[in-house]
C-alpha positions in Angstrom: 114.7 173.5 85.9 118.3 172.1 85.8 121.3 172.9 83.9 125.1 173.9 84.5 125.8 177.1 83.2 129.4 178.4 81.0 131.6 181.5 81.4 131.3 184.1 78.9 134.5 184.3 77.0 134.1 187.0 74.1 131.1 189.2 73.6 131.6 191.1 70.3 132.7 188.1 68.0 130.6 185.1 68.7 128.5 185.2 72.1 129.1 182.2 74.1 127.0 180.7 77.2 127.4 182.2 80.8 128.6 181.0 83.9 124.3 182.0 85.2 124.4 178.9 88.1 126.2 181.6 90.1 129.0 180.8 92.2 131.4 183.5 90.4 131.6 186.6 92.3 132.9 188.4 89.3 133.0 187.9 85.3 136.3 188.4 84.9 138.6 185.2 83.1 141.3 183.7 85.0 143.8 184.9 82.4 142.6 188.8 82.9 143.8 188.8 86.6 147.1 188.6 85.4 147.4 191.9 83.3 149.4 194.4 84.8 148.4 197.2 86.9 146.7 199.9 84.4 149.6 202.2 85.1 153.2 200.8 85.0 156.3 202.5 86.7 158.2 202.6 83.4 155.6 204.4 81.2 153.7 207.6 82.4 149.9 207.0 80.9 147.9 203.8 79.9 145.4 203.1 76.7 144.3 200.0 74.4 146.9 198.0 72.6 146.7 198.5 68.7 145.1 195.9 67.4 147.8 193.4 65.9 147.4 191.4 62.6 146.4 187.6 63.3 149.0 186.6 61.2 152.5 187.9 59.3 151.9 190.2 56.9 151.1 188.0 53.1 151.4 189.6 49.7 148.2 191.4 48.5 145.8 189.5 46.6 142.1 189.8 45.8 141.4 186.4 45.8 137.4 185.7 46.5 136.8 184.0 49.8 133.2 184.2 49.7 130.0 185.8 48.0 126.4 185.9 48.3 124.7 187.9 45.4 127.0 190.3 44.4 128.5 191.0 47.3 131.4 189.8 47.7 134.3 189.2 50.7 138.4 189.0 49.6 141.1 187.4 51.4 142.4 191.4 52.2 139.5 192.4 53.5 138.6 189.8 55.8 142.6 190.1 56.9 141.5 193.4 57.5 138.2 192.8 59.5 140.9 190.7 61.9 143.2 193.1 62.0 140.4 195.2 63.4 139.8 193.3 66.2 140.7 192.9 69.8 143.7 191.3 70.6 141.2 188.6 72.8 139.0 188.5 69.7 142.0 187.5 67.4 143.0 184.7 69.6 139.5 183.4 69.7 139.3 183.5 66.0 142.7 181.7 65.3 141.5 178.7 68.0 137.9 178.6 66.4 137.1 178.4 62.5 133.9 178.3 63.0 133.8 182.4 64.6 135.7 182.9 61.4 132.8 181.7 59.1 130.6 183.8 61.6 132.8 186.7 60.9 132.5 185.7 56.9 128.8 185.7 57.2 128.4 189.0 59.0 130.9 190.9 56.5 128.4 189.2 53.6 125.5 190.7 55.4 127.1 193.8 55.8 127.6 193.8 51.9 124.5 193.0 51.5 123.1 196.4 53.1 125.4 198.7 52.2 124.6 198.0 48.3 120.5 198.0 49.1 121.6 201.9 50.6 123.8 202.6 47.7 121.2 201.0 45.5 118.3 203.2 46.7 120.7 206.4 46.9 120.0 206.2 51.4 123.7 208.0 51.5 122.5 210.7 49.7 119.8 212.3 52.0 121.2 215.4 52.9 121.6 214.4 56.9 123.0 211.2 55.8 126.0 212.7 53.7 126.2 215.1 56.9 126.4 212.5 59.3 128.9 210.7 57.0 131.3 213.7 56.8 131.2 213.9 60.5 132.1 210.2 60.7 135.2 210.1 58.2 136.3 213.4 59.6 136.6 211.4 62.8 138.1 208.1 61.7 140.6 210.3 59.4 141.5 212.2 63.0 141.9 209.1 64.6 144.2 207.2 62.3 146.4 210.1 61.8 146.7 209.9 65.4 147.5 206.6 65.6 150.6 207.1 62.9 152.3 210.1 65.0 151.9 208.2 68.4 153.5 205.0 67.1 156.3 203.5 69.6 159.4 202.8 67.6 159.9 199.5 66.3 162.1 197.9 68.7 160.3 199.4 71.8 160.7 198.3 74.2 163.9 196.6 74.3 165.0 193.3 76.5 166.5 195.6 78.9 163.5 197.5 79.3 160.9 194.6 79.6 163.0 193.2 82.2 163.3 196.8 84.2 159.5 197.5 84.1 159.2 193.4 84.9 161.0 194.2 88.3 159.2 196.8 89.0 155.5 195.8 88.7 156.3 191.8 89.7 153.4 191.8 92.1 151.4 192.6 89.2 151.8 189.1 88.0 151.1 187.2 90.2 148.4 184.4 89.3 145.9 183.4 92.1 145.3 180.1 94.0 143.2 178.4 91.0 140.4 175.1 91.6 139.0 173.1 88.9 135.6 172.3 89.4 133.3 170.5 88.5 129.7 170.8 89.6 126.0 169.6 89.5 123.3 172.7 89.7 119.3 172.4 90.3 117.4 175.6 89.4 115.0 176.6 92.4 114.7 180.6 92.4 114.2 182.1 95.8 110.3 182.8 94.0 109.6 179.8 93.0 106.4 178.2 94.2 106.4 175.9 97.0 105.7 172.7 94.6 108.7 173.9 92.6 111.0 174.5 95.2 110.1 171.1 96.7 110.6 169.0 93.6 113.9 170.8 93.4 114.5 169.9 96.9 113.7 166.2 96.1 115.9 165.8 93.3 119.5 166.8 94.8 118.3 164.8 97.9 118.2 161.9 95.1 121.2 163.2 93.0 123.1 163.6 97.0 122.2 159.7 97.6 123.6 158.4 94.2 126.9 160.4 95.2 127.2 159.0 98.3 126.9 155.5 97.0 130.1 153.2 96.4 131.9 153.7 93.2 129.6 157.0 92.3 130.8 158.7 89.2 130.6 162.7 89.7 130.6 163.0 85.9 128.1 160.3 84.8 125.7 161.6 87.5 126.3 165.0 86.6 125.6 164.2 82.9 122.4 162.2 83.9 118.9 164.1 83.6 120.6 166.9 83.3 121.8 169.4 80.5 125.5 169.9 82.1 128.6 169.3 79.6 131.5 167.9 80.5 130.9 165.9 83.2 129.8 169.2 85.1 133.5 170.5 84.8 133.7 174.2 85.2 137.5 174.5 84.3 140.5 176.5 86.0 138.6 179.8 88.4 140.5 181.9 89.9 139.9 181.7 94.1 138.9 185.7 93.8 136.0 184.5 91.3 134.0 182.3 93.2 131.6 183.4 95.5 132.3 183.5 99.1 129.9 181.2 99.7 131.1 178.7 97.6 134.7 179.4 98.5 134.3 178.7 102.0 133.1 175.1 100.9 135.8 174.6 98.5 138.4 176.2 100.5 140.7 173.3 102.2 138.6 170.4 100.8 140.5 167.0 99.7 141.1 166.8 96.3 137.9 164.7 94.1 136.0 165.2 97.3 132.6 166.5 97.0 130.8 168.9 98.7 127.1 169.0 100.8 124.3 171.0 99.2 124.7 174.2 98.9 121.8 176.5 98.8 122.2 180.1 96.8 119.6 182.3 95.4 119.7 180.7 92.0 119.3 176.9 93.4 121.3 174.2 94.5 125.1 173.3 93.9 126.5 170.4 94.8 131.0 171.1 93.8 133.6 168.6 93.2 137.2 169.7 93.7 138.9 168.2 90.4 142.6 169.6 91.2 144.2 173.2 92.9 146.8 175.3 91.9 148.8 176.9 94.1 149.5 180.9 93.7 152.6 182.0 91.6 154.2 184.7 90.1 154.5 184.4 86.4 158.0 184.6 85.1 159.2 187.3 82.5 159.4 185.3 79.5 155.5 183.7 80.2 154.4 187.7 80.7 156.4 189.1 78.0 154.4 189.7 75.4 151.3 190.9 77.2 154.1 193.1 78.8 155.2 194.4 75.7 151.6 195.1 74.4 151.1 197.5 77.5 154.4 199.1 77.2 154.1 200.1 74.1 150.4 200.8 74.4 151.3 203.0 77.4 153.9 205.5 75.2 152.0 205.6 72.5 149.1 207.6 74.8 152.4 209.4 75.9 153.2 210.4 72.2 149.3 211.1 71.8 149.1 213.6 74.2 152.7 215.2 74.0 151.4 215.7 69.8 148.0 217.7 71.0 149.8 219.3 73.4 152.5 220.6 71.0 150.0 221.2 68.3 147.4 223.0 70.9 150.6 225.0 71.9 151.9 226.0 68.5 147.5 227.2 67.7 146.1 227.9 70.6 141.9 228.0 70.4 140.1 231.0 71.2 136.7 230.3 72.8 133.6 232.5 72.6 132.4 232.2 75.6 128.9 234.1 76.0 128.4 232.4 72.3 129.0 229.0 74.0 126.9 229.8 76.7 123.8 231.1 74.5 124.1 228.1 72.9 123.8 225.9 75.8 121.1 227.9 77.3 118.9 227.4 73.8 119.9 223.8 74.0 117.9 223.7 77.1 114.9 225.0 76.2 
């Protein structure tokens, strides 16, 4: 019935707990809100970053990193796999080992299958090989892409970071932030009445040892209940939490501790570890995420100024009463 629940920090390589005792009104990490706006005033169109290598580039080797059967995973693939990742992804990986040993074991699986499909001649089928040709046509598209919309190397320069800095400032500025720590009992808004009373019973009780002289918000946090950490939620951003919440936390003392609050999920009883105070994040704390979206922003420019010439140079002639035939019998 009890239990503090964690934010979600990266889906796609390791899935971590979730912030479910909800007092976030959005999912969205403290870091994120800082990200400039999706169009900046010195580049004309927006799209992903490239995904950047975790680490300089190292000499080629084919040195074995780890096997199962005979599949095997080398040191260029996996540098490969990383490469392949998002930028958020990579950074998780570098702070965690153990996501890389996930990764490991998923690129092993993966090894696994394909030779089982190769084994038992799977790519061969006729609609496989088809949907295959479709596929590398695709990636082959795509990559090519990729090289002809590259930003030169030394974009931007220190003179253009600083410009595009100037003019999107209010893009970095980093909300009022609270560290809190809190204590959470589950009672559902359909619970059963014997449910919602024995909830009701047992913040009363955790409310009383709170209130009594010397309490310790962590050790009774930690007590009968399954919250880490003392119940400490970290650094949220004042726009994540919900209003509900907010208004509590808003103007309390600092490692004072809030009354019950009731929300649909069950009860929260906050602590206000620390604040920080708004500010706008300086150019040389932005300026690589900066850079990323620069350069992310004129390579989409470069994209579509390459179809556009190429479109130009060949234009396409479209049947259209073919087309249309064809959707009509697609309907049918």
């Amino acid at each position: 019935m009890t239990g503090v629940k964690r934010i979600r920090l990266m889906a796609r390589v390791a899935p971590m707990a979730a912030f479910g005792a909800a007092i976030f009104s959005a999912a969205v990490p403290v870091a994120a809100q800082s990200a400039p706006p999706a169009r900046l005033a010195q580049a004309p169109a927006v799209a992903k970053p490239a995904p950047q290598p975790l680490a300089a580039p190292v000499k080629t080797t084919h040195e074995i990193v780890a096997r199962v059967g005979d599949a095997d995973v080398t040191a260029d693939e996996l540098r490969a796999y990383v490469a392949g990742l998002q930028l958020d992804e990579q950074a998780a990986l570098a702070k965690d080992p153990a996501l890389l040993v996930q990764a490991i074991r998923q690129l092993l699986a993966n090894r696994l299958v394909l030779q089982e499909a190769v084994a038992k001649k799977w790519d061969q089928q006729p609609n496989v090989e088809a949907q295959l040709d479709r596929i590398r046509e695709r990636a082959v598209v795509e990559l090519y892409l990729q090289s002809v919309s590259a930003p030169p190397a030394g974009f931007p320069s220190d003179e253009e970071l600083q410009k595009t800095y100037e003019a999107n400032r209010a893009a970095f500025l980093m909300p009022r932030q609270y560290q809190i720590a809190q204590i959470f009992v589950a009672s559902p808004k359909d619970a059963d009445k014997a449910d919602d009373d024995s909830a009701k019973k047992k913040i009363d009780e955790i409310e009383r040892k709170l209130k009594a002289p010397g309490a310790d918000f962590a050790v009774i946090a930690s007590s009968g209940n399954d919250a880490k950490d003392g119940g400490d939620l970290g650094w949220v951003a004042e726009g994540q939490i919900r209003p509900e919440i907010r208004a509590q936390i808003t103007g309390l003392a600092k490692n004072a501790i809030t009354e019950p609050i009731r929300l649909d999920d069950g009860w929260h009883i906050l602590k206000l570890v620390d604040t920080k105070a708004a500010y706008t994040r300086a150019l040389p704390e932005a300026r690589d995420q900066l850079a990323q979206q620069m350069r992310a922003e004129r390579s989409a420019m470069l994209r579509r100024a390459y179809l556009g010439e190429l479109l130009k140079q060949h234009p396409p002639v479209v049947n259209e009463l073919a087309l249309s035939n064809l959707l009509d019998n697609s309907r049918k």
